[in-house]
C-alpha positions as CSV (number, residue, x, y, z in Angstrom):
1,X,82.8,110.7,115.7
2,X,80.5,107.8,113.6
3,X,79.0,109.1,109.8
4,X,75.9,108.5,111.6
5,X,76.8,111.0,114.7
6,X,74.3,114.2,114.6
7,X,71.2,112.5,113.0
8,X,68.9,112.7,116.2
9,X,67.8,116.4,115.0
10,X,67.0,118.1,111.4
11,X,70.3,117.9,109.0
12,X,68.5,120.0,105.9
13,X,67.5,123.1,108.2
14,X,67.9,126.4,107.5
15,X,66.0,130.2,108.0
16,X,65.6,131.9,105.0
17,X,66.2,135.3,106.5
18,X,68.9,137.1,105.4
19,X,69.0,136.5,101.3
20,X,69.1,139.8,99.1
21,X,66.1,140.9,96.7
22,X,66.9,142.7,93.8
23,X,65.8,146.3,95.1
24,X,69.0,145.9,97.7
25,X,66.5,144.8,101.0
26,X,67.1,141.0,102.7
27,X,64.5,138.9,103.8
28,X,63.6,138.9,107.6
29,X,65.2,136.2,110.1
30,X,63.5,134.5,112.5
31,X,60.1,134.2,110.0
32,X,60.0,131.4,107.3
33,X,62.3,127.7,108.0
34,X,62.7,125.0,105.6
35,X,64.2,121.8,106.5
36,X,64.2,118.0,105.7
37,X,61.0,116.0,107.9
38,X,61.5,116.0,111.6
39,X,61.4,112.8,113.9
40,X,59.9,112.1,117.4
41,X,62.8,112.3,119.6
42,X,64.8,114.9,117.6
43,X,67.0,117.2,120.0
44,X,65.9,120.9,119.5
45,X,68.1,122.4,117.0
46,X,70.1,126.1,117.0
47,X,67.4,128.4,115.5
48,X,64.3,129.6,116.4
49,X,62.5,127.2,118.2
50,X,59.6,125.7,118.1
51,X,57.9,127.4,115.3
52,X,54.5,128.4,115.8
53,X,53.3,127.0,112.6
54,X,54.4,123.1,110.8
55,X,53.8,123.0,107.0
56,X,54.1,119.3,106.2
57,X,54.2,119.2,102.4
58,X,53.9,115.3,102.5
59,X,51.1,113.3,101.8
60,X,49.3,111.7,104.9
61,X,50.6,108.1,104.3
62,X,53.9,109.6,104.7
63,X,53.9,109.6,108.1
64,X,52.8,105.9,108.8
65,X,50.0,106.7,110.8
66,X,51.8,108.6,113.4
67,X,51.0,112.2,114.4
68,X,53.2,114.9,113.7
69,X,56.3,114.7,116.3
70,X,55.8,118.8,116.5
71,X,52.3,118.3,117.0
72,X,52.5,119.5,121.0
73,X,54.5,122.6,120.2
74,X,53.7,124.0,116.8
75,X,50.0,124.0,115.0
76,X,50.4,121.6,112.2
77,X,49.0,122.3,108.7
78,X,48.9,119.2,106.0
79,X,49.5,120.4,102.7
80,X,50.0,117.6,100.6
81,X,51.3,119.0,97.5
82,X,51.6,116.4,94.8
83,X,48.5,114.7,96.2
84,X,46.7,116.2,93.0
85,X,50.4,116.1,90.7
86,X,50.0,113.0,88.6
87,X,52.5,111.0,86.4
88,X,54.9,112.5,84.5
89,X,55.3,112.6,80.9
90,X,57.0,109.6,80.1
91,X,58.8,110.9,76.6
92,X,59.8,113.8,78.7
93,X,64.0,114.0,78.2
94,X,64.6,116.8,80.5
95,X,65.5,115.8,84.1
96,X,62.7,113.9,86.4
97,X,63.0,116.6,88.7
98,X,61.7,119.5,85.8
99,X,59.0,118.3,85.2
100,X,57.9,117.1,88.6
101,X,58.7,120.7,89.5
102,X,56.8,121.6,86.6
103,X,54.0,119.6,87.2
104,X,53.5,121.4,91.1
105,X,53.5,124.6,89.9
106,X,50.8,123.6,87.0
107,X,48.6,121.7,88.4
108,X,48.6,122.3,92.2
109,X,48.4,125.7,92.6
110,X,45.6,126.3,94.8
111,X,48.2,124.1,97.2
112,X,51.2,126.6,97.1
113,X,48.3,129.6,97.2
114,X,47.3,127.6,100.8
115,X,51.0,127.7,101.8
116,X,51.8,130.9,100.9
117,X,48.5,132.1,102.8
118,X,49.6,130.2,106.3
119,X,52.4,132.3,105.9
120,X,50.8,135.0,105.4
121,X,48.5,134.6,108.6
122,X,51.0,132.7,110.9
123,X,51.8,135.0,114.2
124,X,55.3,133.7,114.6
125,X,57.7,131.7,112.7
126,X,57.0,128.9,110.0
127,X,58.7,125.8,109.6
128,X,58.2,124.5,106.1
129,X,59.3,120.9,104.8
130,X,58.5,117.7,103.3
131,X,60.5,115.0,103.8
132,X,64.1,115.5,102.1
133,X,63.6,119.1,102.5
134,X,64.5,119.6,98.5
135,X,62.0,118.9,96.1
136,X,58.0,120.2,97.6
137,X,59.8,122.7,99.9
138,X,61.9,123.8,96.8
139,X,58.8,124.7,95.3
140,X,57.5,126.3,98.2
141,X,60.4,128.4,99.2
142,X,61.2,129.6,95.9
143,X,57.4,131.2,95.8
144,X,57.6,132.5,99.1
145,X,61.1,134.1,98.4
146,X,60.1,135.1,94.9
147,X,57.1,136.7,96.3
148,X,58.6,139.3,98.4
149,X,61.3,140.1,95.2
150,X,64.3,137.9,96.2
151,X,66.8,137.9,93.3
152,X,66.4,135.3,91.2
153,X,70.4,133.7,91.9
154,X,69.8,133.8,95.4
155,X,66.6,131.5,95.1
156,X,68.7,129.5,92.9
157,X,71.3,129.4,95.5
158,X,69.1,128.9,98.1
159,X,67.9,125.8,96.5
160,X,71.7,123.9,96.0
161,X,72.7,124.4,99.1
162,X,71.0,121.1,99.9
163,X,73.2,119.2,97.5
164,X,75.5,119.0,101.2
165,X,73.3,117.5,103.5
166,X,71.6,114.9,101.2
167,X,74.0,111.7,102.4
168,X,73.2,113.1,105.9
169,X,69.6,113.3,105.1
170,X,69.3,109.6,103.0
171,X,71.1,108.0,106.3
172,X,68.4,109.3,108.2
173,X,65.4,108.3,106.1
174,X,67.0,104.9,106.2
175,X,67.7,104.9,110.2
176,X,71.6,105.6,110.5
177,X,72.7,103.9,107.5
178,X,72.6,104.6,103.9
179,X,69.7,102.2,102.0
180,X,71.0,98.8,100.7
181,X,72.2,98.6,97.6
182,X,72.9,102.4,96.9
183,X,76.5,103.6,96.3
184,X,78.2,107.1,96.2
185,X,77.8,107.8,92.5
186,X,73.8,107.1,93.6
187,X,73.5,109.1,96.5
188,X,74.4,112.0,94.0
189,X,71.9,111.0,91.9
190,X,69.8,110.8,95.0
191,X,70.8,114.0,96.3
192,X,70.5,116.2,93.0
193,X,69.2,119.5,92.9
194,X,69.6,120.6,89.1
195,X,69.4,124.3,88.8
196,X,67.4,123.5,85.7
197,X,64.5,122.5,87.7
198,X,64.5,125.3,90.0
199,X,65.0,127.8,87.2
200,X,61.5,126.2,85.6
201,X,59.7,127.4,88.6
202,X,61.1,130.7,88.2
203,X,60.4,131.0,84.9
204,X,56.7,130.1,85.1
205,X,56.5,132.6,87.9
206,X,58.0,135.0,85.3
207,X,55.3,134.2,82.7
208,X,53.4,136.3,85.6
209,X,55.7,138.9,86.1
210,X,57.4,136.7,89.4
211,X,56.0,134.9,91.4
212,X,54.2,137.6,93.1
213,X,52.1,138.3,90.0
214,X,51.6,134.2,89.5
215,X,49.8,134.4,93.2
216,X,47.6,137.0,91.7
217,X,46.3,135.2,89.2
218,X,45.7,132.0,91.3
219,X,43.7,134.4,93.2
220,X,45.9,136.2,95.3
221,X,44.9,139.8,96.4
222,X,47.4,142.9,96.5
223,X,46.9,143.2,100.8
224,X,48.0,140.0,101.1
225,X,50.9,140.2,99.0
226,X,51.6,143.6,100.8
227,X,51.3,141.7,104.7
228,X,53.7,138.8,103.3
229,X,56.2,141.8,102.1
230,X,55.6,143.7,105.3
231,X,56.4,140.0,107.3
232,X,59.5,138.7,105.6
233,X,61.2,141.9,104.1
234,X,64.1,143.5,106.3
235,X,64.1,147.2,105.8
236,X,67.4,147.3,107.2
């Protein structure tokens, strides 16, 4: 078996059933994915599949003037969530990925409001991603699991557990093949995903009382918070 064996489907996918909240529930299976961007031609992959709704978190030009390779299966919602981001700061010293983080959560909240709301309203499972699966569906999933009261370390865990699959998920951006010029010690680079950053997101969803209290003030009512609970929460 090549390095480049098993990229013909999604290497960053995972369901985020099954991770604790702090009142001793899990989150529900089968309801919210998150993976890296899928391809035309991708075998089907061992979850539930298709979804019924797509999230793409990328901008439009992303995808090279091609439609959305889940387009025949799935309904596909665009939500591109830097579109309204900006620059960063460029005297800011903390990690690129903080205040790029930072910046989503700031100034694009009415986008995270519309993905938490096709949650909300989708009538069977959600695929979310962008196109590494890390940074925008970081974001994303770290509302959508801090909204129903998943404990903070297992967002936080949640979110690392890329750090494996970024080589796999680099070689497939690029084709098969990592890109020219970029070594190991880059691809870590590459691949980081600093707890720091997450931890920001958190934290500004704290400033709120979590991030179910940050939805509210972006306009979020309590029935709506209540359905997403009632969707996503396991009772056991």
């Amino acid at each position: 078996m090549t390095e480049a064996d098993g990229l013909d489907g999604l290497v960053n996918l995972r369901d985020l059933g099954g991770i604790p909240l702090a009142g001793g529930e899990t989150t529900s299976t089968g309801v919210v994915l998150r993976s890296d961007a899928p391809y035309h031609g991708d075998r089907d992959p061992e979850l539930t599949w298709p979804p019924k709704t797509v999230v793409d978190l990328r901008d439009p030009a992303e995808l090279n003037g091609r439609g959305h390779p889940l387009a025949a299966v799935a309904e596909v919602r665009s939500v591109p969530l830097l579109e309204d981001v900006g620059d960063g700061d460029p005297d800011d010293t903390r990690h690129a990925l903080t205040h790029l983080y930072e910046h989503i959560v700031d100034r694009a909240p009415h986008r995270l409001v519309e993905v938490f709301r096709i949650a909300v309203e989708a009538d069977g499972p959600v695929l979310i991603h962008c196109a590494a699966g890390k940074d925008r569906t970081g974001v994303a999933s770290a509302m959508l699991l801090g909204a129903v009261g998943a404990r903070p370390d297992a967002i936080v865990a949640d979110y690392v557990r890329t750090d494996r699959n970024m080589r796999r998920v680099l070689m497939r951006l690029n084709g098969g093949s990592l890109p020219p010029g970029v070594d190991e010690e880059m691809v870590l680079q590459l691949a980081s995903t600093p707890v720091e950053a997450i931890e920001l997101v958190l934290s500004r969803f704290d400033q709120h009382g979590g991030a179910a209290g940050w939805l509210r003030s972006h306009g979020v009512r309590d029935e709506e918070i209540e359905l997403w609970r009632k969707r996503f929460v396991d009772a056991g």
